[in-house]
N, C-alpha and C positions, 0 to 999 in steps of 0.2 A: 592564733598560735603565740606561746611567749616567749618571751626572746632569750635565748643565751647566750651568756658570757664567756669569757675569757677572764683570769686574771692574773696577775703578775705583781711579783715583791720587788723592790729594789733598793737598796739599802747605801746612802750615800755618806762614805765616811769622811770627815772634817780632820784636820790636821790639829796642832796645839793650838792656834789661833780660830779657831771652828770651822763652819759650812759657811762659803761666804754664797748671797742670793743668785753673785751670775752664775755660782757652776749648778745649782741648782736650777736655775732658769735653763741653762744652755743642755741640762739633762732632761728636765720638762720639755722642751720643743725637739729634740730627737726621738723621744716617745711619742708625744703627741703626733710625729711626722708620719709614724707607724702605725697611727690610728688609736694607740695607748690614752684613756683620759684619766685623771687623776681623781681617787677619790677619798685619799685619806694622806697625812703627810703626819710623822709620829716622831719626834724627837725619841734620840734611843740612845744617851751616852754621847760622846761625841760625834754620833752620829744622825742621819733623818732616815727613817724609813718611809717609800713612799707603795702606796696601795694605789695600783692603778687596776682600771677592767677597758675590756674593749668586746664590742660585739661578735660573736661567730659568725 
């Protein structure tokens, strides 16, 4: 049987000084907490979009 996903957009917006790593980090490990694994992370503007999937 093969497996299906789940996925999810999340889009993290940075201020005039940008996206600094912790709130991005501290975003990443509340997802991750949820079972969310990350599988693409996309600079968008001053922003990062991130592509995460997790198992059904």
């Amino acid at each position: 049987m093969s497996k299906r996903w789940q996925y999810k957009v999340v889009e993290l917006k940075g201020s005039f000084l940008g996206l600094q790593a912790p709130a991005i980090e501290e975003k990443l490990a509340q997802l991750g907490a949820q079972g969310w694994e990350l599988v693409s992370a996309v600079p968008h503007g001053m922003a990062v979009r991130l592509y995460l999937k997790k198992e059904q």
